[in-house]
N, C-alpha and C positions, 0 to 999 in steps of 0.2 A: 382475481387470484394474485398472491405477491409469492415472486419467484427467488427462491437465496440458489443463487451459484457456489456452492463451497462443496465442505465435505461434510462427514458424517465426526470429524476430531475434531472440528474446530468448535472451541467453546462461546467464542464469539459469535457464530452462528445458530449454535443451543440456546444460547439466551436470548436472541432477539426471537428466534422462532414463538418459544415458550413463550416469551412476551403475546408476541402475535397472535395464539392460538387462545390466551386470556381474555384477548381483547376482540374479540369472536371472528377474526380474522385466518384465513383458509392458506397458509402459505405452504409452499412445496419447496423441497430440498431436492435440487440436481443438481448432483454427483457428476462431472462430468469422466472422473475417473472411472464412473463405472460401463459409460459407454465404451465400444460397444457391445459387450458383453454380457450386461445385465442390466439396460435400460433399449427397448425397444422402442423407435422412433419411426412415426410416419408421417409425410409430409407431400399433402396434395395440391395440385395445382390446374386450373382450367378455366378457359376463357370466358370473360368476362370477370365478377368480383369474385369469386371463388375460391375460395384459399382455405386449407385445414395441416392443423400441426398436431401432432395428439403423440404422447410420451406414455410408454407403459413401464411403470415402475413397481418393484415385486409386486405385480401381478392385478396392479390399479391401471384404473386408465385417465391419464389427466387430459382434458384439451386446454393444448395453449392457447388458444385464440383468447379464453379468459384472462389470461396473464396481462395485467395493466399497470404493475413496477415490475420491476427485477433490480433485488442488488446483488451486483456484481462484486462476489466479495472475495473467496479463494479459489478461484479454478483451479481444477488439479489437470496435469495430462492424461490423455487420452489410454487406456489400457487394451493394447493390441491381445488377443486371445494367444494362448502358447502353441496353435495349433496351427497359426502362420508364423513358417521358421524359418526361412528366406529372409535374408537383410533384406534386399530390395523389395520383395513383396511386403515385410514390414512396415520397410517405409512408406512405400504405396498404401496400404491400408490405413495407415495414421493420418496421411494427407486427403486419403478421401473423408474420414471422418473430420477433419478441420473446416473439410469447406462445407460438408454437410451440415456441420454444429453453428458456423458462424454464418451461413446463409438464413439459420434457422433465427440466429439471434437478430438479423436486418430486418428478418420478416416480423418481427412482433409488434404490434402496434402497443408498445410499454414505452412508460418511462423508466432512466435505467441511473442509478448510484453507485459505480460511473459509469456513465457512458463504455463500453469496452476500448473505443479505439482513446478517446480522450485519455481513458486510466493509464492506455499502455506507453502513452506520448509523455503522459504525467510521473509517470516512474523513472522517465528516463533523469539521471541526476546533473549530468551535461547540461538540458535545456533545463531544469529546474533554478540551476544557480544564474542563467544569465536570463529567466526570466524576473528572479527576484531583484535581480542588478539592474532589471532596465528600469524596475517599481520601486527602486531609491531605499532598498533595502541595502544594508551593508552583508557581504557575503566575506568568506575567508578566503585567504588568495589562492589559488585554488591551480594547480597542474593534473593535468592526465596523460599520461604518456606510456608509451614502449621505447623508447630513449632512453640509454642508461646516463648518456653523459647531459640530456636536460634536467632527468631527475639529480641529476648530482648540483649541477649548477641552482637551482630549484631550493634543495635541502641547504646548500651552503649560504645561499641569499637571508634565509628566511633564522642562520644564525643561532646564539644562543637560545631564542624565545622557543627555538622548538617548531618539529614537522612531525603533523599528523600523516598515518596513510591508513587506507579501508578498500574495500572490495566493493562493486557495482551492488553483491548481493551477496544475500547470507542466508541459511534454512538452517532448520532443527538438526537436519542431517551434515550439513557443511556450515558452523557458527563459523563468522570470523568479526572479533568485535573492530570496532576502530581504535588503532594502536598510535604512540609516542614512537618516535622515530630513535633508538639508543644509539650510541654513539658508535657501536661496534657492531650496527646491522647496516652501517653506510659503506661497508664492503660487499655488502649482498645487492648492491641498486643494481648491480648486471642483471639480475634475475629477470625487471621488469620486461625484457629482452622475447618473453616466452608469453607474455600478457599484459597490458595497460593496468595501471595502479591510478589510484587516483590519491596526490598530495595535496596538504593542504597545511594553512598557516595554523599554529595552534592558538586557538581563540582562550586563554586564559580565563577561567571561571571559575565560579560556586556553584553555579546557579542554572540549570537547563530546565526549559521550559517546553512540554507536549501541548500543542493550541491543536484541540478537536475540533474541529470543523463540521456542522450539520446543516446545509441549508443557511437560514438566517442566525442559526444556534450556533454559537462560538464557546468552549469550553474550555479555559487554559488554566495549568496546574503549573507550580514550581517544584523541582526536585533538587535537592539542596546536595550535589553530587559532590560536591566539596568536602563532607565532614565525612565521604567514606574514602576507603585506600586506593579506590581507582576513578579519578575522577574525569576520566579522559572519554568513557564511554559509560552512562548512566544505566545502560544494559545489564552490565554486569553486577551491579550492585544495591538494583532498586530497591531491591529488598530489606534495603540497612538504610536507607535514604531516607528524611523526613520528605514527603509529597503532600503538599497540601495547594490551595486555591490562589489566584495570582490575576492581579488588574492588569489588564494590561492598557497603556496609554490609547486614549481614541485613533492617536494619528495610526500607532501599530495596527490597531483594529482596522482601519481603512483601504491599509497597504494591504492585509492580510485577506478582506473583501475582494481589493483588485486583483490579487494574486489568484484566490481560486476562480475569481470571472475569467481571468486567460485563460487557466489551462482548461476553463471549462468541465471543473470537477463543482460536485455538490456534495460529496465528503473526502476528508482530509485527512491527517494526523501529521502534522506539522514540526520540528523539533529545530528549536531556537538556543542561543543562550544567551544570558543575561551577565555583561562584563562589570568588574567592581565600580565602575564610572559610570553606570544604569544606563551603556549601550545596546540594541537588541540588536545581537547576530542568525540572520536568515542562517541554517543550514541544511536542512531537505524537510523534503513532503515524502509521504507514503500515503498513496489513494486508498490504501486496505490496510493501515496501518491499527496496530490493538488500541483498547483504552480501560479493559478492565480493569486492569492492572493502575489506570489512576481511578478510576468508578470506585473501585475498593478503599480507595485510603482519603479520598477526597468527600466521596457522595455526590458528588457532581452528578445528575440521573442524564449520564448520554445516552445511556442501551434504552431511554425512556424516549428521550430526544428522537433518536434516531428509529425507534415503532411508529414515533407520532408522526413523523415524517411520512414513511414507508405508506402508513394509513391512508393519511391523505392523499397521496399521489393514487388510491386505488379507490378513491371515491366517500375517502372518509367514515373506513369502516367502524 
């Protein structure tokens, strides 16, 4: 059995499922929002080898012991019932089900894309950039602070060429793209006073580059962010962007090998750019990062990439 961790909206989960289910492959969707509430979990244990995990989901009954991938792809939180209405006892209820859920995930004899604790090491953007610095990747100079007067010094260093700033994280509910620093929001660096920002040098380009990562499958597209109005964040503008397919030099490819053997990820989504003098600027990974959105305008088959993968790790269904 291959197991997707997400939800029931994410579309990048619908397509690889459906993929799967073509391919007469038996995969299971757990929701972990919906514990525990609406997914029944039990979980046995007794001496000698004995061990049973079994998940009842509208009203099926899956055993995990079959589970021999899992991609870990969008966890959602946990959804405490409205009928524990106590803060503390809340909170209590959410932490019993954390260690129940992730005890459950140690126990599985799967291989996992990614790893959980790998993923959650690999997000962090802190160790991302001074893993790619120590792989001889050039990275943009980069502050983090709640310092109003280092972020000042910081933006003043770095001069006319411009200071990027972004937030550790972003959702459909709280977007916040990565911005140009204006000249008349360097009155507002007190703010950072209330939460760490994270600055950075602006890497002047055209050209940003999303390298998918699958295993041995490397997949990089160029997005020509230059020829639209916002070229600062590719985000916001994909849509008017030409995207198409993109070589990237072997020695890149080798660094970009070593890079996901550190953090010990087996998928990726990488985002680089490409400076007018054909430098490649490292600038974050995302372990659960999308790719439809280049699948669609490139053809690049990753959502195929990444079934055939899945497959094999479950026996070569």
């Amino acid at each position: 059995m291959i197991m997707v961790v997400s939800h029931q909206a994410d579309v990048h989960a619908t397509a690889v499922i459906q993929h799967l289910v073509l391919a007469g492959a038996e995969p299971l969707l757990f929701d972990t929002a919906r514990f525990p509430g609406e997914i029944r979990l039990d979980m046995k244990h007794a001496s000698g080898t004995y061990s049973t995990a079994v998940a009842i989901i509208d009203g099926v009954r899956h055993d995990l012991s079959a589970v021999r991938v899992v991609w870990w792809r969008r966890p959602q939180p946990f959804s405490i019932q409205a009928e524990v209405t106590g803060g503390e006892d809340r909170e209590f209820a959410y932490g019993e089900c954390q260690a129940a859920v992730t005890g459950l995930w140690s126990s599985l004899n799967a291989q996992w894309v990614n790893p959980p604790g790998r993923d959650e090491v690999a997000a962090r953007k802190v160790y991302q950039l001074k893993v790619a610095s120590e792989l001889g990747f050039r990275v943009p100079r980069t502050l983090v602070t709640n310092d109003p007067e280092s972020a000042a010094a910081f933006v003043d260093a770095e001069g006319e060429a411009g200071t990027i700033y972004k937030a550790f994280s972003a959702t459909e509910r709280a977007w916040r793209e990565t911005r140009l620093l204006k000249p008349q929001e360097r009155t507002q660096l007190s703010a950072v006073r209330f939460a760490p920002v994270i600055f950075q040098e602006h890497i002047r380009a055209d050209i940003d580059l999303r390298i998918t990562v699958i295993g041995e499958a490397m997949f990089s597209a160029e997005i020509l962010s230059g020829e639209t109005d916002y070229h600062v964040d590719f985000r916001m503008t994909m849509h008017a962007a030409t995207i198409r397919p993109h070589v990237l030099p072997d020695e890149v490819v080798k660094k970009l090998r070593a890079y996901m053997n550190a953090l010990g990820l087996v998928y990726g989504a990488i985002d680089m750019r490409l400076t007018p003098d054909g430098e490649y600027v490292f600038l974050e990974i995302n372990p659960a990062g999308q790719w439809l959105f280049i699948e669609e305008r490139t053809g690049q088959p990753i959502t195929a990439a990444l079934v055939e993968y899945l497959k094999v790790c479950d026996g070569g269904v």
